[in-house]
N, C-alpha and C positions, 0 to 999 in steps of 0.2 A: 356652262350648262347647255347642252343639246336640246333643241324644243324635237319635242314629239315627234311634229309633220317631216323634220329632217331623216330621225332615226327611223320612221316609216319608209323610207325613202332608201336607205342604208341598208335597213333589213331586205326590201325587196332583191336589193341589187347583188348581197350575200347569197341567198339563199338559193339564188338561180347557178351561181358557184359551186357549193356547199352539194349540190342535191346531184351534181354530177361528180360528185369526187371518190378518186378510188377509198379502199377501207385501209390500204396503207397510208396514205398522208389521214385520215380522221384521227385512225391509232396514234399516229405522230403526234399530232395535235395534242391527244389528249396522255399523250406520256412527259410531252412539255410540259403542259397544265400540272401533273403530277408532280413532275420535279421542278415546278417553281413554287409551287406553294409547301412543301419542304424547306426548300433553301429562304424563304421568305418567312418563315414563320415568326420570326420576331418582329418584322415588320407589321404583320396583320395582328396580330397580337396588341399592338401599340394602338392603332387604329382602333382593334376592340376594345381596350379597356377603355377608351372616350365612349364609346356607346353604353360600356356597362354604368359607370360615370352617370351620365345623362340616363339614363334608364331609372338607377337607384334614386337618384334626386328628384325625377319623377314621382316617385312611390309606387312604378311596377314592381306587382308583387316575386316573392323569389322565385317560385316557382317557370314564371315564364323572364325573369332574367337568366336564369338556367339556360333557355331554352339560346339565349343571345349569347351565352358566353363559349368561349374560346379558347384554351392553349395548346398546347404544343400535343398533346396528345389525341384530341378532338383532331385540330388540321392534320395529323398522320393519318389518322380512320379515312377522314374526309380524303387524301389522296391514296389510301389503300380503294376505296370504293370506285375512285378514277378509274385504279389499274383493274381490278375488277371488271368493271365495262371493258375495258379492252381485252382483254380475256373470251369475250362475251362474241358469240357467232356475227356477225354482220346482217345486219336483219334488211337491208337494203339487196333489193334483186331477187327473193325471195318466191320463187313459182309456187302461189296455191293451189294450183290445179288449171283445167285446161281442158277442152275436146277439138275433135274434129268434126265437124257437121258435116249431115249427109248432103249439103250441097260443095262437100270440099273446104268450107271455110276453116282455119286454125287458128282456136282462142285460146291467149292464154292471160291467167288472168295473176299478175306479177306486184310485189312490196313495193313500194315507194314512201319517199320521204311525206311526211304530211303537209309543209312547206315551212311559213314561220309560225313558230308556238309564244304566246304571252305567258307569263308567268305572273299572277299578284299573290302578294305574300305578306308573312309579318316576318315577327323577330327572330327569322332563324336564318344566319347567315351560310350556316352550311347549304341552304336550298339554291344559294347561287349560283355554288361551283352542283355540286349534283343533278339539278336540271338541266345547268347549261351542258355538265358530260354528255347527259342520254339526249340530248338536244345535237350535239355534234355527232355523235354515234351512229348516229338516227339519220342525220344528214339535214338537218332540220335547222333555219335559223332562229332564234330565241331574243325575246324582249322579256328583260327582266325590272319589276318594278317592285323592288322591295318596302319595307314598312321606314318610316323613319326611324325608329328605333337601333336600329342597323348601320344606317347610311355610310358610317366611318368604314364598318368591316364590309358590306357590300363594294362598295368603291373600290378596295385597293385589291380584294379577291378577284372582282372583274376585269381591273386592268393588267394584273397577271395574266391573267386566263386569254387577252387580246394580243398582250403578246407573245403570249404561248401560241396562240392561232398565226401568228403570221408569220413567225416563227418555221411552220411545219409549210407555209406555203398556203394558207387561206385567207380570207379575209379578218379581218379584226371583229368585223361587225357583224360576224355570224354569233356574236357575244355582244347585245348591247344593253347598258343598266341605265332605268330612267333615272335622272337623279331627284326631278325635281316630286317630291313625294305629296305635293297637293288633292286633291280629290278631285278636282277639275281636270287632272292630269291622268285620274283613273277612270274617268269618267269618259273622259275620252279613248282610253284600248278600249272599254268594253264597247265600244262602237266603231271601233276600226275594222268595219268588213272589208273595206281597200287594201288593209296591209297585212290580217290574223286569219290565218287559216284554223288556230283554234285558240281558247284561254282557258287558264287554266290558276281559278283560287287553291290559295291555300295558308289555312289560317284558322280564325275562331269561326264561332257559329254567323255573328255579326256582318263580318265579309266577306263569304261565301256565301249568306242569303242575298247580300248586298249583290252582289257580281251577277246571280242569278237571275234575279231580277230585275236590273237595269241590261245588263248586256245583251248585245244586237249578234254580237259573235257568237259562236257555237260554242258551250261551255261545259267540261266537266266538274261534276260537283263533286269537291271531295272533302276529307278531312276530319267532320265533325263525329266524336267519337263518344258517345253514350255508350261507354262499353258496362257490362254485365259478369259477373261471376256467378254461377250458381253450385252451391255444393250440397249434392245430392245425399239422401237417408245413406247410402253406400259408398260415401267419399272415403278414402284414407285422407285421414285426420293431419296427419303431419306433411302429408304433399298438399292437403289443401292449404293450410297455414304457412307455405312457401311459395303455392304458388299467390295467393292472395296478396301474400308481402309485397311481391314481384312486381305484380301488377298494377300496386299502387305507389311503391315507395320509389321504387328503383328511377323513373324519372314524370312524376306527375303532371308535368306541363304540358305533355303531348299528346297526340288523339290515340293513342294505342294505350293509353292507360286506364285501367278497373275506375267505373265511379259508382257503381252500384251492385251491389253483394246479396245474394238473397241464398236463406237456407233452408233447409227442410228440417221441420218443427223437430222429427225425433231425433236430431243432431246436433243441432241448434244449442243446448246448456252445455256440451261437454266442448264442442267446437267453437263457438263465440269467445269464450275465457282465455283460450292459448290463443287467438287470433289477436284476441286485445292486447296482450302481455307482448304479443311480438308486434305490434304496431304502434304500441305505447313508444316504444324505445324510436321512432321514427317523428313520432306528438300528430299520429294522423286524430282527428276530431271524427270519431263515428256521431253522423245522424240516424236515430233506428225507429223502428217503431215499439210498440209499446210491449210486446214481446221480448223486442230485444233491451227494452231498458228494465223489462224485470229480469231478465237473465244478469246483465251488466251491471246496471245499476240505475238511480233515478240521475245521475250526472252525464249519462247519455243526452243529449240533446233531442227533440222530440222532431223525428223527421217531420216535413211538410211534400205535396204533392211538390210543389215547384222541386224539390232535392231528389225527387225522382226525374225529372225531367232535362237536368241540367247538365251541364260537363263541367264540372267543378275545375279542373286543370290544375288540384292544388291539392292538400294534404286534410282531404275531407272525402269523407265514403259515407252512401247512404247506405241504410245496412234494413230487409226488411226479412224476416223469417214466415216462412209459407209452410201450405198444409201440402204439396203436392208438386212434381214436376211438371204435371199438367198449369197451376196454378205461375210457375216460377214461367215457363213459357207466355203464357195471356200476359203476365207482364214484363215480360222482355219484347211481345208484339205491341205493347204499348207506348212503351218509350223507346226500344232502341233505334238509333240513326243509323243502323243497317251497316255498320261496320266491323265488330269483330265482339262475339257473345261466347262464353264458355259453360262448361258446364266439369264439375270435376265428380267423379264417380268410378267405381271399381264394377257397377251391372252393365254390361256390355248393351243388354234390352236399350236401358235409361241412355247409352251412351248414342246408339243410335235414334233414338227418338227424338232426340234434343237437335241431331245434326240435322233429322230428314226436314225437322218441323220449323226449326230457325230459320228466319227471312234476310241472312244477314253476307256481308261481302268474305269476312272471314269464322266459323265455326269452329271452336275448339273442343277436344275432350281431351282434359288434363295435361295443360302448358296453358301457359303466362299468355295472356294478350298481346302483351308485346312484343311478339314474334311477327304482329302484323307487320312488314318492314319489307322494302325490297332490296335489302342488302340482305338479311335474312332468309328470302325466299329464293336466293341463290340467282337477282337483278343484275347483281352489281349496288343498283343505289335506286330511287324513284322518283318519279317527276310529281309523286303526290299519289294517296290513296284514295280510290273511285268510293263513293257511298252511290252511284247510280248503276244501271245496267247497261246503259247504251255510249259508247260503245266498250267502254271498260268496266272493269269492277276490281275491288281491292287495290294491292298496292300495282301501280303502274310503272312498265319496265319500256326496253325498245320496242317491243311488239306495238305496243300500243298510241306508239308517235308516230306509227306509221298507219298507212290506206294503201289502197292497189290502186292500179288503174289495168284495164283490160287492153290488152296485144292482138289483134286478130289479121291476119297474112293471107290475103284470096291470091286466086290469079284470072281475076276478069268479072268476081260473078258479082250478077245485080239482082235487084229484088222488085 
């Protein structure tokens, strides 16, 4: 095991590498990285069923062993998303603009790498290879510190991905995984201003307040996803019952999934019943309010504030029926974590009022929340979705691993 202060030491000395390297050896890099975790798939596989193992024994729920698990077709996505990034412009060198001053001076003001990025995470191993792509892409080197829950498939993904780096002619250690997964050990990145030009949680609500709060580093806050449905007096009825499904069933564990559903009363008895009937076949547990348990029945469970307030991450939706779109907004500015809120309707009015007036990273009208994605938003992959403003928001691509720094070229003049 690697102590910390060494892989501080390791990353600095990568990164000053890494930050000068053409876009031909990164792409290498990261077409190694692709085709070893191919040819490796059985191996990582083996490694993950110990974590799934240890997970279930634990009694994490299934939903976020979901989220940990792995085969053969997951690791393909995971290195289709690689190739992807390389496809992807070169976001390194990039001139945003520039003048000349009337005293002669020429500024310009040019992309650069951000330097080392931390990564804290939980159980999803895919964020290991994903980050660390947009991390090399980027030009950027990466400290990753994954959840124990992982540690078998983290490990042996990382040390792919190191020999795939030196492979292509970089350092190893522009890819390094902590292993030791204590809290004293996270406690420490969040204080490494000597070695982290940025960190970067990503996970439940829990450790990303946590990171927030304690870290001394610059941090974006991302992840936690109180996401929202709202189907409007003017919804079509059988896209909203698709997209609802969508949003909740298709993979629950993660922050782009529906946890709260709200309807417009005159919709509400004809739309509630087919919604249940297609969620039933999934066993999602609606908590409603009293509306909706006289629509549904008194076997509904009787929502509480907290159900509004929470990210369930599991096969439960709160469900409340409203007099208005005006109303389904005041509560979508009450709970939601500013991540991705929809609204499903066929009134073009209602469709924009809901986008103008949402304070949120991602806005929908009629599609699935979990579109939130930066392999979806045509990234490649993301290093994690922004719920803040500064400097990023939503899902985060190259752009956003990188800063400038200003160029200016006189010939003599002083001030």
């Amino acid at each position: 095991m690697t102590d910390f202060e060494t892989i501080k030491k390791q990353a600095g000395a990568a990164k000053r590498v890494i930050s000068v390297s053409s876009i031909t050896v990164r792409n290498a890099a990261l077409e190694n990285i692709a085709s070893s975790l191919e040819k490796n798939k059985r191996a990582i596989i083996d490694q993950n069923r110990i974590d799934i193992k240890n997970a279930e024994d634990a009694g994490i729920k299934s939903s976020l062993v979901d989220r940990l698990y792995l085969n053969e077709k997951r690791i393909s996505d995971i290195a289709e998303g690689v190739r992807k990034i390389i496809s992807l412009p070169d976001p390194i060198g990039i001139i945003d603009g520039g003048e000349i001053r009337p005293n002669g001076l020429k500024i310009t003001k040019l992309r650069v790498p951000m330097g080392t990025i931390g990564i804290i995470y939980e159980a999803r191993p895919n964020v290991t290879a994903d980050a660390a792509a947009l991390c090399i892409k980027s030009g950027n080197a990466v400290i990753l510190k994954g959840g124990k829950e992982a540690i078998y498939s983290n490990t042996i993904i990382c040390a792919i991905m190191r020999d795939a780096l030196e492979e292509a002619g970089l350092p190893a250690d522009c890819v390094q995984l902590v292993t030791d997964t204590s809290r004293d050990t996270t406690m420490k990145m969040m204080r490494a201003n000597d070695a982290l030009d940025l960190l970067i949680p990503r996970g439940g609500a829990g450790l990303i307040n946590s990171v927030v709060a304690n870290a001394t580093v610059p941090v974006i806050q991302t992840g936690v996803g109180n996401c929202h449905i709202y189907v409007d007096s003017a919804a079509n009825i059988p896209m909203a019952v698709d997209i609802v499904d969508n949003a909740k069933t298709s993979r629950p564990g993660v922050c782009n999934a529906a946890e709260t559903l709200l309807v417009h009363k005159s919709i509400a008895e004809e739309f509630l019943p087919q919604l249940k009937r297609r969620l039933d076949k999934s066993n999602v547990e609606i908590r409603g309010c009293e509306l909706t348990k006289m629509i549904l029945g008194r076997t509904i469970v009787s929502a509480t504030e907290n159900d509004y307030e929470v990210e369930f991450l599991d096969y439960i939706l709160a469900v409340k029926v409203v007099d208005s779109i005006y109303e389904a907004i005041e509560h979508i500015e009450k709970y939601s974590t500013g991540h991705s809120e929809c609204i499903v309707t066929d009134n073009i009015a209602a469709a924009e009022e809901f986008q103008r007036k949402i304070d949120a990273a991602a806005v929908y009208v009629n599609a699935s929340t979990r579109f939130t994605d930066g392999f979806e938003f045509g990234l490649g992959a993301e290093i994690g979705i922004s719920t803040q403003k500064l400097h990023a928001r939503g899902p985060m691509g190259l752009h956003e691993l990188t800063t400038y720094k200003y160029l200016i070229n006189g010939n003599g003049q002083v001030r």
